[in-house]
C-alpha positions in Angstrom: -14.0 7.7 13.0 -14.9 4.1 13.9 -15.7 1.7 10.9 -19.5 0.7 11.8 -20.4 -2.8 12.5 -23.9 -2.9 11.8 -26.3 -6.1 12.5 -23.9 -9.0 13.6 -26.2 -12.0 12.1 -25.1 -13.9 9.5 -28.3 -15.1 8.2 -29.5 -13.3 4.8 -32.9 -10.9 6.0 -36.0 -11.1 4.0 -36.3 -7.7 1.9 -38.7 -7.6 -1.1 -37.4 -3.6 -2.0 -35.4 -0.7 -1.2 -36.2 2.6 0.2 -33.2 4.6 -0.7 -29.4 3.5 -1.6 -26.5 6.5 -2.0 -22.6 6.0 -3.2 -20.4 8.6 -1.2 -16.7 9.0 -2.8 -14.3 10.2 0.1 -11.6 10.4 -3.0 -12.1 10.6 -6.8 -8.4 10.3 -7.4 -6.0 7.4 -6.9 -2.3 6.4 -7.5 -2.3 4.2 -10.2 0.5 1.4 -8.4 -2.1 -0.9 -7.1 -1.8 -0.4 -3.5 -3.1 2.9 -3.0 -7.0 3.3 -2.4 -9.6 5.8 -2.6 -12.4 5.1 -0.1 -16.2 4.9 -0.2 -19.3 4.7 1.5 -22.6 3.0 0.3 -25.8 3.5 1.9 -28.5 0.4 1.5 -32.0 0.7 3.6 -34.4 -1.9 2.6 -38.1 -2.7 3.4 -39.9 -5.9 3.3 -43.1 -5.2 1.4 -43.4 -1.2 3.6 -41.5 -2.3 6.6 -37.6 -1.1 7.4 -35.8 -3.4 7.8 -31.8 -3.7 9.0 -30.0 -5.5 7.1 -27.1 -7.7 8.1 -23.4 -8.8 7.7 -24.6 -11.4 5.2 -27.0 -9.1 2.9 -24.0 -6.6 2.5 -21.6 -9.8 1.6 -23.6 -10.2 -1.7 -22.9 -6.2 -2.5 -20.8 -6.0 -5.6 -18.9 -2.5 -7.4 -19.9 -2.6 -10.7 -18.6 -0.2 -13.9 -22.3 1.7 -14.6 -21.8 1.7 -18.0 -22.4 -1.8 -18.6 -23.2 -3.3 -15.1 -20.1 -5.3 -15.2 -18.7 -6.4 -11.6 -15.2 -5.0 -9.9 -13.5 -7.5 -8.7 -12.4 -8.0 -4.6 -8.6 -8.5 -4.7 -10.0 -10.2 -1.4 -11.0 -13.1 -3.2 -9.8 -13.0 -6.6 -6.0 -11.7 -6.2 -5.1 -12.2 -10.1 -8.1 -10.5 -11.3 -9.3 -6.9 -11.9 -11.4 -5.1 -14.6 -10.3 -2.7 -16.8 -7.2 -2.5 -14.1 -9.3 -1.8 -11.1 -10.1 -4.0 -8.3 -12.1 -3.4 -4.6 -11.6 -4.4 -1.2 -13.6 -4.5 2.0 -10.5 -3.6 4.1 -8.5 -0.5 4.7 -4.7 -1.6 3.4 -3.1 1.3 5.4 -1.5 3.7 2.9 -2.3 7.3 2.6 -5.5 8.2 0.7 -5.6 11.3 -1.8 -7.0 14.5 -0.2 -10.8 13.9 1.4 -13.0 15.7 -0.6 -16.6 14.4 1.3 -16.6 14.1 4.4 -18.9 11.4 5.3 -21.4 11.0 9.0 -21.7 7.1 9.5 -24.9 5.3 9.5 -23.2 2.1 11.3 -26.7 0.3 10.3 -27.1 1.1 6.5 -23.4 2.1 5.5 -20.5 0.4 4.9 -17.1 1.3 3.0 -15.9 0.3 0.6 -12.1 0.6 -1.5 -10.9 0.6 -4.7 -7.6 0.3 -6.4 -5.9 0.9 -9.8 -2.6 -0.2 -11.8 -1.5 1.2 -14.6 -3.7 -0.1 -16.8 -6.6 1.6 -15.0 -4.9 4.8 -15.7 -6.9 4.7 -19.8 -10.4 3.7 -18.2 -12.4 6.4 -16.0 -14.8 4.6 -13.9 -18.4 5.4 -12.9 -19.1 3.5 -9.9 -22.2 1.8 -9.2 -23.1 -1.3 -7.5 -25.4 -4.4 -6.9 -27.2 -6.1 -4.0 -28.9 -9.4 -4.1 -31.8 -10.5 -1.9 -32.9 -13.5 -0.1 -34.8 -14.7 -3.3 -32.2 -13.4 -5.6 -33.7 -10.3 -7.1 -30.0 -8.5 -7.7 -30.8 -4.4 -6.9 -28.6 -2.2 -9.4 -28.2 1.4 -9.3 -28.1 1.2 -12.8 -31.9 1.7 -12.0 -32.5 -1.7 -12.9 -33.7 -5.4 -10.8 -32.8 -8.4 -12.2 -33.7 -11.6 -12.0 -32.8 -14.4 -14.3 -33.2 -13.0 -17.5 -36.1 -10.9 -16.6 -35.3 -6.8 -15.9 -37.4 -4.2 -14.0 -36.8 -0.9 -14.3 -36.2 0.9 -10.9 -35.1 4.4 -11.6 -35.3 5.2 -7.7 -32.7 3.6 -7.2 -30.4 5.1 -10.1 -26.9 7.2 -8.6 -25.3 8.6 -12.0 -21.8 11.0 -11.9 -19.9 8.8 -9.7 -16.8 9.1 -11.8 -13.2 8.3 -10.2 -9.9 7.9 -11.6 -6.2 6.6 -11.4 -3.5 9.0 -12.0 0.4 8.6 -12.2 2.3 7.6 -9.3 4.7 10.1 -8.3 8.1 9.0 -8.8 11.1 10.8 -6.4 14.5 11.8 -7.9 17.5 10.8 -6.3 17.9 14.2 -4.8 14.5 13.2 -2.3 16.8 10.5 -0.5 18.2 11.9 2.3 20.9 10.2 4.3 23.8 11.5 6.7 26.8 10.1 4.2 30.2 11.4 6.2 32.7 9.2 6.8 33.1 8.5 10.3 36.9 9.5 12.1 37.2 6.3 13.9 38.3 3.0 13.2 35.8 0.5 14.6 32.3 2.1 15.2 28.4 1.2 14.9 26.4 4.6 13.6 22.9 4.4 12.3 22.0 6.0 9.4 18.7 7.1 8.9 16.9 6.8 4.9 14.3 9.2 4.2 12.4 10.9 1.4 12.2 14.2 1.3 9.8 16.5 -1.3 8.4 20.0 -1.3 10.0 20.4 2.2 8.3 17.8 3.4 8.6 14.3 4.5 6.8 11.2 2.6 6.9 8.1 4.7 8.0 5.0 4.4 6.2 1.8 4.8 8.6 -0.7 3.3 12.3 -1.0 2.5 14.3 -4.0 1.4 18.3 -4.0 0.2 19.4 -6.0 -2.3 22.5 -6.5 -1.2 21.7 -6.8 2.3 24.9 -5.8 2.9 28.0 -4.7 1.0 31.8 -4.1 2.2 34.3 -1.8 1.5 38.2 -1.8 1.6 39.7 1.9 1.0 41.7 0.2 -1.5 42.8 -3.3 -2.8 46.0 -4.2 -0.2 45.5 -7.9 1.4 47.3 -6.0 4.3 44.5 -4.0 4.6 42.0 -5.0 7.8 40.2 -1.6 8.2 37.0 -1.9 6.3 33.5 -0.4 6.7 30.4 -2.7 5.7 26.4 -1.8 6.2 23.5 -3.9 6.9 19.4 -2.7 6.9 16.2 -2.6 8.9 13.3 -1.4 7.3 10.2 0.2 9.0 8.5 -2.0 11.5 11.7 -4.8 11.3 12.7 -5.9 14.3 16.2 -6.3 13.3 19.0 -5.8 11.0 19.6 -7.7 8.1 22.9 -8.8 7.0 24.6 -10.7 3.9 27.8 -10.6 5.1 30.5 -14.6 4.8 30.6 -16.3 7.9 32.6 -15.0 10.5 33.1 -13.6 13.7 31.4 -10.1 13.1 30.6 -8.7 16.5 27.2 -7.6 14.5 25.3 -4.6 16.5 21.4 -5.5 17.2 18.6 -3.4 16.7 17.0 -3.6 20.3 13.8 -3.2 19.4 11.6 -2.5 16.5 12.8 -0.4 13.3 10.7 3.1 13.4 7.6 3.6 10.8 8.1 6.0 8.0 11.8 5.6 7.7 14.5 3.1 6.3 18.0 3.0 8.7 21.5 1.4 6.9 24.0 0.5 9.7 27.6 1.8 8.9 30.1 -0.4 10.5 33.8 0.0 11.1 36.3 -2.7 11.9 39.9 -3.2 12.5 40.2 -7.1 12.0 38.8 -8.0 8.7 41.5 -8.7 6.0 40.5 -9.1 2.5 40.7 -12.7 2.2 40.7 -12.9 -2.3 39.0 -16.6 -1.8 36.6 -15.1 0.1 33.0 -13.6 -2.2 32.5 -10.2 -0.5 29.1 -8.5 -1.0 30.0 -5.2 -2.9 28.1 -2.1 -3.7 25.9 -0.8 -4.9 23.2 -2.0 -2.8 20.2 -1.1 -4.3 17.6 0.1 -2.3 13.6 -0.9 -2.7 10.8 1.0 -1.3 7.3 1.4 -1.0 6.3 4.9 0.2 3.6 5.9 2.2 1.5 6.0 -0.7 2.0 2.7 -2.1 4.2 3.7 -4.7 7.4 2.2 -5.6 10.7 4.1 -5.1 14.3 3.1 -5.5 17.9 4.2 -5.5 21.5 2.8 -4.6 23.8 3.4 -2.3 27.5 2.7 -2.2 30.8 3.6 -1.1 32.8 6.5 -2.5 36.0 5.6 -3.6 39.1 6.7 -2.0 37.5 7.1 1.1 37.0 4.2 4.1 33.3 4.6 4.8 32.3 7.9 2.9 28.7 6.5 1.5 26.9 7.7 -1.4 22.9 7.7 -3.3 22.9 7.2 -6.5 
């Protein structure tokens, strides 16, 4: 379903009143990281004096989420990034992670709707919100659906404009065990090789996606043991979704790196496994070493993380921690 646009003027419209306003909660749940959103839709048709009138981008800019229980505005992480209330913050923009199972369904207006998002951290987990908002006019008479219009210090009850029982909350973030990472791990029968390794998260038999993945190292080597003679090592570098190529951490040298050759795919992490037969252990030399620990955001917007490393006793026999 396409967002609608609405009027495209940028000029505030004369309205003196509204004829009907409505709050539609797609969601009632969301994860409490600060990423996730629920979405919702607000309906505003106004009249000046009896006569509808559309309003525009401008007359929805002034549109504020407010807490109902005591009119108080919710932040945009737009425009205030360090600010929220209560631990919640809104946005006019869709950030791309998953939302929590639709529960309304909404049909666009593209004229008197827009939508609307809201976010929670932890902190928003001890504070269940009832949503309302505010709208200001050309002459600054600010609509609430409190029921209420104010102006300066003056207030005007409007109870047909009142929405009540527009509750949402933030709930836990799942956290994965280590078990959900799933990675081929065998250690490959050849001495000098390239092989991909695909990261995932598996739970409940199915797949969460991932949206971002960073390594800290980016890379890490291993020597089956500690013989200078030794020149048979594996070592791994990264590409997380959407990179378009591999990141290393590895001392200058003449590496004979693979590429990506394109861009990484969504919804997945890939570790490159690489084999050589050149690379001696040089004990001046600061090798990166495991574990590399591994940073991700899932599809959801919730942080995961494990390591991976090297078994020992084998050449290139990986393992997640």
């Amino acid at each position: 379903m396409s967002e609608p646009t609405g009027a495209s003027s940028s000029r505030l419209t004369h309205w003196t009143s509204l004829k009907r306003v409505d709050i539609r909660l797609e969601q009632t749940t969301v994860y409490n990281n600060g990423r996730q959103q629920l979405k919702l839709w607000v309906t505003v048709e106004a009249l000046n004096d009896a006569t509808p009138v559309e309003l525009t981008e401008a007359d929805f800019a002034t549109l504020k989420l407010i807490d109902f229980a005591n009119e108080q505005s919710i932040p945009f992480s737009d425009d205030e990034p360090d600010t929220d209330y209560e631990g919640w913050t809104a946005q006019r923009n869709d950030r791309g992670f998953d939302f929590q199972p639709t529960i309304n369904p909404t049909l666009v207006s593209p004229t008197a709707m827009r939508a609307f998002y809201l976010s929670g951290s932890a902190s928003a987990s001890q504070y269940q919100l009832q949503v309302g908002f505010s709208i200001t006019n050309l002459v600054g008479e600010v609509f609430l659906t409190t029921g209420w219009i104010v102006m300066g210090e003056s207030r005007t009850a409007f109870r047909e404009i009142e929405i009540r029982e527009k509750f949402v909350r933030a709930i836990p973030a799942v956290v994965y065990p280590r078990t959900s990472f799933v990675m081929p791990l065998d250690d490959p029968d050849m001495q000098v090789f390239d092989e991909r390794r695909e990261l995932s998260i598996e739970h409940n038999g199915a797949r969460v996606g991932i949206r971002r993945m960073t390594c800290s190292p980016a890379s890490m080597i291993h020597w089956t043991n500690s013989e200078s003679s030794n020149n048979y090592p594996c070592f791994t570098g990264y590409a997380g979704p959407g990179d378009q190529g591999f990141h290393w951490d590895l001392p200058a040298g003449n590496w004979k790196l693979p590429e990506l050759g394109g861009v990484a795919p969504e919804g997945t992490g890939l570790v490159m496994l690489c084999g050589r037969n050149d690379i001696t252990q040089d004990p001046g030399t600061t090798w990166p070493r495991a574990p590399m620990q591994v940073s991700i955001i899932d599809v959801n917007g919730s942080p995961q993380s494990c390591t991976i490393s090297f078994v020992n006793g084998t050449r290139g026999q990986l393992q997640i921690t």
